[in-house]
PyMOL commands that place a pseudoatom at each C-alpha (Angstrom):
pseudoatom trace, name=CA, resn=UNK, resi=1, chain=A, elem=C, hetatm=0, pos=[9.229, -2.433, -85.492]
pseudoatom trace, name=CA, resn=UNK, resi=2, chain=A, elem=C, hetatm=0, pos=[7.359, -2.339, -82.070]
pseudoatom trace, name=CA, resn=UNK, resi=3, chain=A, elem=C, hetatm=0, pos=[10.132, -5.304, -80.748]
pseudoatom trace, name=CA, resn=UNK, resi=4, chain=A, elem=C, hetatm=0, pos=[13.097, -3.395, -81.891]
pseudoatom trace, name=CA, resn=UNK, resi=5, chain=A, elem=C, hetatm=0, pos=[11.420, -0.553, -79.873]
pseudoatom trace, name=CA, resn=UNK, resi=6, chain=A, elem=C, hetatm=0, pos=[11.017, -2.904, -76.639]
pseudoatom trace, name=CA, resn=UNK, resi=7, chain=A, elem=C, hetatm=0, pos=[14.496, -4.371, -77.164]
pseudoatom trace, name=CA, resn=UNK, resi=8, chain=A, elem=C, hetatm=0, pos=[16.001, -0.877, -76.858]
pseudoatom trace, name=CA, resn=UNK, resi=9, chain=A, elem=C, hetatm=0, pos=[13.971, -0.107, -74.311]
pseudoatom trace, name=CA, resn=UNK, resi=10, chain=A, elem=C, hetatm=0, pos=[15.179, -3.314, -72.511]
pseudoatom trace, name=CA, resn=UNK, resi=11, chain=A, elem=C, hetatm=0, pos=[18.759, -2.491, -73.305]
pseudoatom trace, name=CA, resn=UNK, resi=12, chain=A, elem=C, hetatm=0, pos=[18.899, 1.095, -72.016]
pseudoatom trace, name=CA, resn=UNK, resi=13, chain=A, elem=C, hetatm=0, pos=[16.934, 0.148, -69.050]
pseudoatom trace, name=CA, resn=UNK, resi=14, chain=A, elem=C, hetatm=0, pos=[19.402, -2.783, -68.493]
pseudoatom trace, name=CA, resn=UNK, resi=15, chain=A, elem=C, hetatm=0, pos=[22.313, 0.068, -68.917]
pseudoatom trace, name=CA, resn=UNK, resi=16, chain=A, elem=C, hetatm=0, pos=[20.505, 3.143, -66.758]
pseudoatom trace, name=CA, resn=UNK, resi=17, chain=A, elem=C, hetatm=0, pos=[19.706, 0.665, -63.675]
pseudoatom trace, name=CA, resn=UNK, resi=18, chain=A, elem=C, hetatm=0, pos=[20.780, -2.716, -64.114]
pseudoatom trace, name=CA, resn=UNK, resi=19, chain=A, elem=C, hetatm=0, pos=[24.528, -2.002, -64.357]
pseudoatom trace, name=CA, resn=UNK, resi=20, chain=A, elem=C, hetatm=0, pos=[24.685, 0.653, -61.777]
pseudoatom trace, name=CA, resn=UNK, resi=21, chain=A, elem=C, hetatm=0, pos=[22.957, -1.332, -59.038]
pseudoatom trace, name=CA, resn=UNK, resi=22, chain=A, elem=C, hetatm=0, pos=[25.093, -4.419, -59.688]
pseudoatom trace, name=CA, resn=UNK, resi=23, chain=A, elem=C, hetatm=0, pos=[27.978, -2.298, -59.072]
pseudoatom trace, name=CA, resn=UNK, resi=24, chain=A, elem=C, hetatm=0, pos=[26.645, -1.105, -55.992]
pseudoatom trace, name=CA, resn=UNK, resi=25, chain=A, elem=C, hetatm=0, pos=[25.817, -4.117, -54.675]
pseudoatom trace, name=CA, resn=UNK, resi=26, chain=A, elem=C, hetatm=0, pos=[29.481, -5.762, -55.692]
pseudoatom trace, name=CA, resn=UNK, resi=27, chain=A, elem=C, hetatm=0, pos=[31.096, -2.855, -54.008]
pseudoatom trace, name=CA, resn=UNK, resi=28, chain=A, elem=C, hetatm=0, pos=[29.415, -2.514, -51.102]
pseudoatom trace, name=CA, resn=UNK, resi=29, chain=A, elem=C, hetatm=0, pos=[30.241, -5.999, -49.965]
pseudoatom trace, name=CA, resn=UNK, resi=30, chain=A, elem=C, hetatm=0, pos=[34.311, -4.499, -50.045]
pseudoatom trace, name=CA, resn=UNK, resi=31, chain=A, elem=C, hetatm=0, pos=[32.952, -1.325, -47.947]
pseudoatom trace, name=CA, resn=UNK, resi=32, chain=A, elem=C, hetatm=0, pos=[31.623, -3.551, -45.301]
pseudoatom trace, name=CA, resn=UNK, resi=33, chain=A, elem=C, hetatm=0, pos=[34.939, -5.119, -45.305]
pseudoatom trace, name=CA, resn=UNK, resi=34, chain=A, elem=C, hetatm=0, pos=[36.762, -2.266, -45.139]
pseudoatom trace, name=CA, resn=UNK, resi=35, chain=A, elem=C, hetatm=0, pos=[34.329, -0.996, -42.003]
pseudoatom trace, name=CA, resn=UNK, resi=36, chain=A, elem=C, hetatm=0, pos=[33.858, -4.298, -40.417]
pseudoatom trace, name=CA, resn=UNK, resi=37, chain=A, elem=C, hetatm=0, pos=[37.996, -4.504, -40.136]
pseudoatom trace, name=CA, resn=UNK, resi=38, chain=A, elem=C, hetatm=0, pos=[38.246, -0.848, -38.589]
pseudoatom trace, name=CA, resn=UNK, resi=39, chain=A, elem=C, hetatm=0, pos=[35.612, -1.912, -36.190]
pseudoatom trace, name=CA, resn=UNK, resi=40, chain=A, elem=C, hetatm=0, pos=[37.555, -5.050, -35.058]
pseudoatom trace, name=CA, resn=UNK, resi=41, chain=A, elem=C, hetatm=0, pos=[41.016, -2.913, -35.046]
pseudoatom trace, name=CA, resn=UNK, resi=42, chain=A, elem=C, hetatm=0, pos=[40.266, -1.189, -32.756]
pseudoatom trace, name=CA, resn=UNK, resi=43, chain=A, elem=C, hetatm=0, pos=[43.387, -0.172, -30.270]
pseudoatom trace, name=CA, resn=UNK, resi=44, chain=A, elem=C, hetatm=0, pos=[42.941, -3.024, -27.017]
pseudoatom trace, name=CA, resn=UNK, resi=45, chain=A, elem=C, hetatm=0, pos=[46.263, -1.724, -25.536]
pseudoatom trace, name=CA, resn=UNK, resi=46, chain=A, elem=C, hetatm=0, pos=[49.219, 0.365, -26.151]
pseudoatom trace, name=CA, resn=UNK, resi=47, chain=A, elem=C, hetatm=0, pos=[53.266, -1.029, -25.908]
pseudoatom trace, name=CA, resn=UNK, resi=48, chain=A, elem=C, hetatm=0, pos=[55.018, -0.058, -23.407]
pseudoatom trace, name=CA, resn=UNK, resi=49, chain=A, elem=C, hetatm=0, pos=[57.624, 2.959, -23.618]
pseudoatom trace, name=CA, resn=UNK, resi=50, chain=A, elem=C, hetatm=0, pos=[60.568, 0.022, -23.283]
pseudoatom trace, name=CA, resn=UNK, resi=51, chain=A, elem=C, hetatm=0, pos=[59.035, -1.712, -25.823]
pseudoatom trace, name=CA, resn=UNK, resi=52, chain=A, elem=C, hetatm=0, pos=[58.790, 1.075, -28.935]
pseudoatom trace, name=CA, resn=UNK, resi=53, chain=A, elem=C, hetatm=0, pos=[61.126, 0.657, -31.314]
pseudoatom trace, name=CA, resn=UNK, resi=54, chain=A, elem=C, hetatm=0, pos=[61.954, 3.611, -33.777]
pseudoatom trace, name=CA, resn=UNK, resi=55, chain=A, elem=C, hetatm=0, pos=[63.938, 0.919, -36.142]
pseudoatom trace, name=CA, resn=UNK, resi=56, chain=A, elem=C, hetatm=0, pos=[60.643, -0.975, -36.035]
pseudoatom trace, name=CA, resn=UNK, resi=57, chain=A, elem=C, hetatm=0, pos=[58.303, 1.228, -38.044]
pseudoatom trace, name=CA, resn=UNK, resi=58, chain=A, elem=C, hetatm=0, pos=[55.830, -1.179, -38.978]
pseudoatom trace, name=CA, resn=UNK, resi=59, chain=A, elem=C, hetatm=0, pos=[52.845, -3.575, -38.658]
pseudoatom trace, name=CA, resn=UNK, resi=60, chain=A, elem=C, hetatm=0, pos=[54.213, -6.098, -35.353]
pseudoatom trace, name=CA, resn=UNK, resi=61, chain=A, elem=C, hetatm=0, pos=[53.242, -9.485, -34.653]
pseudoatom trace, name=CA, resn=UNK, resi=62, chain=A, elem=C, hetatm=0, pos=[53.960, -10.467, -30.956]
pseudoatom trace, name=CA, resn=UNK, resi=63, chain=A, elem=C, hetatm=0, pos=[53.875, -14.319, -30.328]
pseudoatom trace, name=CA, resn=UNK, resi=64, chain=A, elem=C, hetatm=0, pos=[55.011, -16.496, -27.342]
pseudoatom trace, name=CA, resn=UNK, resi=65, chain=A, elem=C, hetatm=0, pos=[57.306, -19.013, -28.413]
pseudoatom trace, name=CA, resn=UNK, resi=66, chain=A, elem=C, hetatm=0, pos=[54.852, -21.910, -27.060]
pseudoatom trace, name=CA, resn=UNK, resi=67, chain=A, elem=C, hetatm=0, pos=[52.017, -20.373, -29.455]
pseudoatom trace, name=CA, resn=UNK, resi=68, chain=A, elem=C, hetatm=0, pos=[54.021, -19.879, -32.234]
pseudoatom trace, name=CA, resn=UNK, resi=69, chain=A, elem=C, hetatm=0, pos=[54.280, -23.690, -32.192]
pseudoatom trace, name=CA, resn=UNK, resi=70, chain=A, elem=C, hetatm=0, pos=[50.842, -23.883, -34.029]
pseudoatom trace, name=CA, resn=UNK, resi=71, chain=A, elem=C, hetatm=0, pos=[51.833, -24.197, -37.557]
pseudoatom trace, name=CA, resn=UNK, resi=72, chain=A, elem=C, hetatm=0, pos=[49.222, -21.880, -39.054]
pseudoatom trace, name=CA, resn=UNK, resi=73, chain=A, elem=C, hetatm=0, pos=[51.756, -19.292, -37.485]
pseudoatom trace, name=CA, resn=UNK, resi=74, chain=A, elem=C, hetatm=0, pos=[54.102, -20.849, -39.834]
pseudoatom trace, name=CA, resn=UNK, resi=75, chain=A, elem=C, hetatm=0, pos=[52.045, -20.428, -42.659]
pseudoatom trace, name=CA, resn=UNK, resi=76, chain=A, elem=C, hetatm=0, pos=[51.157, -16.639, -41.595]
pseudoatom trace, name=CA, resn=UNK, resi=77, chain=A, elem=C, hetatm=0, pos=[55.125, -16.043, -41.526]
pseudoatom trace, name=CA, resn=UNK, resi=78, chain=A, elem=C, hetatm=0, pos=[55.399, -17.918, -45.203]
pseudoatom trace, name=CA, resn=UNK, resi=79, chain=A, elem=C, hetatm=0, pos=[52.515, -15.641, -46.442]
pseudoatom trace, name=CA, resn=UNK, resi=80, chain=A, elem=C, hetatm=0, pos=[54.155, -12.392, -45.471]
pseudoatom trace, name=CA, resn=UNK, resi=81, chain=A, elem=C, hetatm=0, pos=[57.520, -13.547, -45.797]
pseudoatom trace, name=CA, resn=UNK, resi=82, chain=A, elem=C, hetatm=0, pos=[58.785, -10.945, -48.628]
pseudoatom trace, name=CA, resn=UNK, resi=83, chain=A, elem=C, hetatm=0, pos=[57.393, -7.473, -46.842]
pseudoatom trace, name=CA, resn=UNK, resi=84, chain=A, elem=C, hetatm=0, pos=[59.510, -5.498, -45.217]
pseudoatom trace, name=CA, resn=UNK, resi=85, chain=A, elem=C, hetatm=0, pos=[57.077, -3.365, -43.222]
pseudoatom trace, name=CA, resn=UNK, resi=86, chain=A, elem=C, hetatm=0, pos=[55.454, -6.441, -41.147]
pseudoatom trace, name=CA, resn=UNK, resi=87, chain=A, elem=C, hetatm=0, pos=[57.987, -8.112, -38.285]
pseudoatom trace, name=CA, resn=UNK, resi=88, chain=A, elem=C, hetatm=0, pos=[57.637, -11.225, -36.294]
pseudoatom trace, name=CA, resn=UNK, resi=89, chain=A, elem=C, hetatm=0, pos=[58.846, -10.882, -32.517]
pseudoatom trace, name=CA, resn=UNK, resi=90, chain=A, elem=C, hetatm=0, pos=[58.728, -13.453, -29.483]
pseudoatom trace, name=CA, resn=UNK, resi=91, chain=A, elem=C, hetatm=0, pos=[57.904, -12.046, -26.124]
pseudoatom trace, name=CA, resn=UNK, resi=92, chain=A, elem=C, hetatm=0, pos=[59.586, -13.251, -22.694]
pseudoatom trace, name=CA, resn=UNK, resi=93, chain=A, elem=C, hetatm=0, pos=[57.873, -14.223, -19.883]
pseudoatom trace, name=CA, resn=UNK, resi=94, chain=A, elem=C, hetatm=0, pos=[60.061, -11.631, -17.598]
pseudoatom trace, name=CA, resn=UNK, resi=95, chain=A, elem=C, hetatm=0, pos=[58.974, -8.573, -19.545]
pseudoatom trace, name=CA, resn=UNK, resi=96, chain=A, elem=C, hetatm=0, pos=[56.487, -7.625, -17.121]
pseudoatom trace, name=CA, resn=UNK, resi=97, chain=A, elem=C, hetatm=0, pos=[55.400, -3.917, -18.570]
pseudoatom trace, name=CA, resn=UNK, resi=98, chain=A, elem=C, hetatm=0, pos=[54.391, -5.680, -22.157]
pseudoatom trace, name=CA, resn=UNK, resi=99, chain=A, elem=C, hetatm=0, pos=[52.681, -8.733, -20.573]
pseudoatom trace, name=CA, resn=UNK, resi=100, chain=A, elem=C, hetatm=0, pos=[50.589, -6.250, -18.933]
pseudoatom trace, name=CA, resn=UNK, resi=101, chain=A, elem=C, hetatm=0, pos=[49.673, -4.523, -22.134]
pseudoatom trace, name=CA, resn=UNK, resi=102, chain=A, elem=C, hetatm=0, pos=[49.146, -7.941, -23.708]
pseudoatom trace, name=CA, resn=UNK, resi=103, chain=A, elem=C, hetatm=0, pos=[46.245, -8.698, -20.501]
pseudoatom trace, name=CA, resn=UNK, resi=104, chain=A, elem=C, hetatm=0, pos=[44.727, -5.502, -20.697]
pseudoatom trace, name=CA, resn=UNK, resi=105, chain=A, elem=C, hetatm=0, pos=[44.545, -6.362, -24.573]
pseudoatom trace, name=CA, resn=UNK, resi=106, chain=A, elem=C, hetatm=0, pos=[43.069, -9.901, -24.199]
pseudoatom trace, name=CA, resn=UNK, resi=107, chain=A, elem=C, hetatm=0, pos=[40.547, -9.006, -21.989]
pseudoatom trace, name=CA, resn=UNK, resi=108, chain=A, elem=C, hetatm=0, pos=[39.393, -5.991, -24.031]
pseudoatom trace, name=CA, resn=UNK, resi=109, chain=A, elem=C, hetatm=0, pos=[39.241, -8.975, -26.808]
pseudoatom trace, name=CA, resn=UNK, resi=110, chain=A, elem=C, hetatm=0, pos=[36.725, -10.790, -24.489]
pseudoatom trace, name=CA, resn=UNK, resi=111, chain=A, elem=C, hetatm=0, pos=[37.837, -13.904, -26.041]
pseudoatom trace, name=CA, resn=UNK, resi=112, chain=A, elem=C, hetatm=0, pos=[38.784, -17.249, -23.993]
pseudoatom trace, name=CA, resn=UNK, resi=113, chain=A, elem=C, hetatm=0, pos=[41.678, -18.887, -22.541]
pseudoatom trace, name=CA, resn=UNK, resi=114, chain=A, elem=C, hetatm=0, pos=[44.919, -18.092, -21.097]
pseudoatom trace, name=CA, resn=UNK, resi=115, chain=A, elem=C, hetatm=0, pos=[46.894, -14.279, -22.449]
pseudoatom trace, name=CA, resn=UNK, resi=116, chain=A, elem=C, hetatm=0, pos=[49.865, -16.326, -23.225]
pseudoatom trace, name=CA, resn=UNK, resi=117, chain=A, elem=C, hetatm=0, pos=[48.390, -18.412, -25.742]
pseudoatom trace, name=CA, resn=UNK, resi=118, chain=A, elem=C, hetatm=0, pos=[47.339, -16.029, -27.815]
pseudoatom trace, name=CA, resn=UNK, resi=119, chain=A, elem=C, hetatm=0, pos=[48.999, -13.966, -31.281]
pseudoatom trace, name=CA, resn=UNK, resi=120, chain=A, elem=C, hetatm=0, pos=[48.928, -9.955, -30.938]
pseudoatom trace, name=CA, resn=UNK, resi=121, chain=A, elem=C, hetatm=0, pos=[48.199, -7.842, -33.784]
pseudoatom trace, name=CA, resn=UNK, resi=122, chain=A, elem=C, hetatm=0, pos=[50.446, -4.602, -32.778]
pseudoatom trace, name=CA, resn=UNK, resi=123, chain=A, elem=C, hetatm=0, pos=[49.624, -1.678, -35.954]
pseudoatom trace, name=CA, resn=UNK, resi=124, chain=A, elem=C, hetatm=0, pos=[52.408, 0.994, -36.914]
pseudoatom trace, name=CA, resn=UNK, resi=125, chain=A, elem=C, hetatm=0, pos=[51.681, 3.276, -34.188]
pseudoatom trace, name=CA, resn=UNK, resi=126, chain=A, elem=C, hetatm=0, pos=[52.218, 0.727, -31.460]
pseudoatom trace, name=CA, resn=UNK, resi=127, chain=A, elem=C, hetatm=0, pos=[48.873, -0.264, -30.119]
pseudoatom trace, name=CA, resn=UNK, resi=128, chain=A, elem=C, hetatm=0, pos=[47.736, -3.566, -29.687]
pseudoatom trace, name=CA, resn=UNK, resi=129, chain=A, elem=C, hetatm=0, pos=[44.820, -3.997, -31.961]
pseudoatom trace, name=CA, resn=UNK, resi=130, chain=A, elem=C, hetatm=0, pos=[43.820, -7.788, -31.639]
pseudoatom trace, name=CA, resn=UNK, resi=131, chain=A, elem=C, hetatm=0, pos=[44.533, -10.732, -30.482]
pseudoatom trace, name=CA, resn=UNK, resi=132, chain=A, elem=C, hetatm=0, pos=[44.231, -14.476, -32.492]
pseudoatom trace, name=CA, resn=UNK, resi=133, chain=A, elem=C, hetatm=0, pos=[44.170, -18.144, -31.816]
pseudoatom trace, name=CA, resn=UNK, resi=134, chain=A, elem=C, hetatm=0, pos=[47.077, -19.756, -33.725]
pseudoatom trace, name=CA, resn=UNK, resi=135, chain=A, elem=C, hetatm=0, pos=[45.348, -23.214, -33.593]
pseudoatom trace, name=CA, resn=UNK, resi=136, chain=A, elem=C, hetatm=0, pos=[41.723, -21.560, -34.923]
pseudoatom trace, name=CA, resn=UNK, resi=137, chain=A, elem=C, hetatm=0, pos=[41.990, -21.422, -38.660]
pseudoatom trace, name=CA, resn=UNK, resi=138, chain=A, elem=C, hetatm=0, pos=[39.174, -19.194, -39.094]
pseudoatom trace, name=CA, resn=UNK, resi=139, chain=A, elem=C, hetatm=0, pos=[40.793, -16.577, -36.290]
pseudoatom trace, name=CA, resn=UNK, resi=140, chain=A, elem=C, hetatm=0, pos=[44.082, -16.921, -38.255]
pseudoatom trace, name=CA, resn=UNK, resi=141, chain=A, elem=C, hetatm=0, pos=[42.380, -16.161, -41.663]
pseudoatom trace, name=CA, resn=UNK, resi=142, chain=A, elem=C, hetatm=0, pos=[41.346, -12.963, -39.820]
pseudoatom trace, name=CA, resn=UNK, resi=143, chain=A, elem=C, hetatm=0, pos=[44.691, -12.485, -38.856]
pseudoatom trace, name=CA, resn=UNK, resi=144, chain=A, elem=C, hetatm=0, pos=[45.911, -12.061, -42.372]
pseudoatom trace, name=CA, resn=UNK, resi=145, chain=A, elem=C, hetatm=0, pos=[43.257, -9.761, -43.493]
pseudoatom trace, name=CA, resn=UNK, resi=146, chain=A, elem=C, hetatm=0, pos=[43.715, -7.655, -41.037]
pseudoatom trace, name=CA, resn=UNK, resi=147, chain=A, elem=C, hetatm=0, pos=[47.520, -7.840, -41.455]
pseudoatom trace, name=CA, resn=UNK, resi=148, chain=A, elem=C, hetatm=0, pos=[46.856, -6.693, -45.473]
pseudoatom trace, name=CA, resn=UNK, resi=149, chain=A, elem=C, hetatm=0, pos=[44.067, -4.320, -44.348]
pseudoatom trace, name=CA, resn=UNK, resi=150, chain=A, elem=C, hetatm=0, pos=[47.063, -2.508, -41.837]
pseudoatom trace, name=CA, resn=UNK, resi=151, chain=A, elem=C, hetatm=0, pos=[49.986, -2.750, -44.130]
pseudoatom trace, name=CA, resn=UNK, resi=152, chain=A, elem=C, hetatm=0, pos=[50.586, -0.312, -46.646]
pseudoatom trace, name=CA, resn=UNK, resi=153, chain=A, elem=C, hetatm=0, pos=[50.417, -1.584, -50.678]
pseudoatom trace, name=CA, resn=UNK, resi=154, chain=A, elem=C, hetatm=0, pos=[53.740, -2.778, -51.757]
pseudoatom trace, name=CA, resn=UNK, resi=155, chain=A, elem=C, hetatm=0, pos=[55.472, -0.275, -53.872]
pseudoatom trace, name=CA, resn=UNK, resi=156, chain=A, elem=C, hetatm=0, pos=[56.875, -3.707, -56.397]
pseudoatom trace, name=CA, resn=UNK, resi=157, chain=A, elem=C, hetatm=0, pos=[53.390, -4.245, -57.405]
pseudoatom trace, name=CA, resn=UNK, resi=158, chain=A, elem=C, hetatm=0, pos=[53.022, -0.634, -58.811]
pseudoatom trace, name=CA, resn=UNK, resi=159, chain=A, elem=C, hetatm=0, pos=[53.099, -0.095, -62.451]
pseudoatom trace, name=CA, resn=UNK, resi=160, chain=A, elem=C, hetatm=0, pos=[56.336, 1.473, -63.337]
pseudoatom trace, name=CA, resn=UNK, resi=161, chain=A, elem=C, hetatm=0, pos=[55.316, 4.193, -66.043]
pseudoatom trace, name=CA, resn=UNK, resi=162, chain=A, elem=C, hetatm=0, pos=[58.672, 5.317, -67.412]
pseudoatom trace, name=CA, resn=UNK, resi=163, chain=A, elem=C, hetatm=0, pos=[59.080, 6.804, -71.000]
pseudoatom trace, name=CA, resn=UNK, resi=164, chain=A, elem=C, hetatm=0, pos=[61.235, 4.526, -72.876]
pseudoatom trace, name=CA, resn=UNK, resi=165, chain=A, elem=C, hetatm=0, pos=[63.936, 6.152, -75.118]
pseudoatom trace, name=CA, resn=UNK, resi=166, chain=A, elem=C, hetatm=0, pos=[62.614, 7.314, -78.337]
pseudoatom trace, name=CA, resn=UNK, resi=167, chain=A, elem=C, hetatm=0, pos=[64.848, 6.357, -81.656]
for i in range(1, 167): cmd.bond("trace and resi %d" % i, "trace and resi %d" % (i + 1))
show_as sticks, trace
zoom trace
C-alpha cells in the first residue's frame, strides 16, 4: 500500500512540475529565436524613393551579379523558389542612390570586406535589414531564417476546413 501511495505521489508530481517545466524550457529556446532574429533585423538602411516598388510588395533580396556567383545563393533561390511574396533582384553598379543605402547598411552591419560583395536582406516595408556573405555557409543559413522569420506563412499549407456535402 505505502508504494502505490509513493508511486502516485511520483506520478502527480511528475505531471504538476515535471511536464510544465519541460515545456518551458522547450519553448523558450523558440522565444529566444524569435527575439534573437528581431534583434539582428533590425532596419541598417532604407531604399531609395527610385527604388520602391508598389508591384513589389514583399520580402527583397538585393544581390550583385558577381556575388550571386556563390552557389549557396543558388541554393537560397532553390529553397524559396515556390513563394510568391520573396523576389530576387540584381543591382547595377550606376544606381548610385541604392548603392548608398547598401554602404550605409554594411557599415551599420559592422561586418568585413567590400559593400559589393555582400547579399541584402530588404523586409516588406523597404528597409534594408541585413546584409550576408554568399560564400559563408553559416551567414547564409542565417539568411534563410531570417527570410522565413520575415515572410508571412503560406496560405497552401493551411488546413482547408470545408464541410463536405452531406448525403
Amino acid at each position: 500500500m505505502r508504494i502505490g501511495k509513493i508511486t502516485t505521489i511520483a506520478i502527480v508530481l511528475i505531471l504538476l512540475v515535471g511536464l510544465p517545466l519541460s515545456s518551458y524550457l522547450y519553448l523558450r529556446k523558440g522565444m529566444n529565436f524569435r527575439l534573437d532574429a528581431i534583434e539582428a533585423l533590425d532596419v541598417k538602411s532604407h531604399l531609395p524613393a527610385g527604388e520602391k516598388n508598389p508591384e513589389l510588395s514583399g520580402v527583397r533580396i538585393l544581390y550583385f551579379p558577381e556575388a550571386a556567383e556563390a552557389t549557396l545563393v543558388d541554393s537560397v533561390k532553390e529553397h524559396f523558389s515556390n513563394h510568391t511574396m520573396l523576389f530576387f533582384d540584381a543591382v547595377d553598379e550606376g544606381e548610385a542612390a541604392l548603392n548608398d543605402s547598401l554602404r550605409v547598411a554594411h557599415e551599420m552591419c559592422k561586418v568585413d570586406g567590400q559593400y559589393n560583395d555582400f547579399i541584402y536582406l530588404v523586409n516588406r516595408k523597404d528597409a534594408i535589414v541585413n546584409c550576408y556573405d554568399p560564400n559563408d555557409l553559416l551567414a547564409v543559413k542565417k539568411l534563410i531564417n531570417h527570410i522565413a522569420f520575415l515572410l508571412p506563412p503560406d496560405p497552401e499549407k493551411d488546413f482547408d476546413f470545408r464541410r463536405s456535402k452531406e448525403m
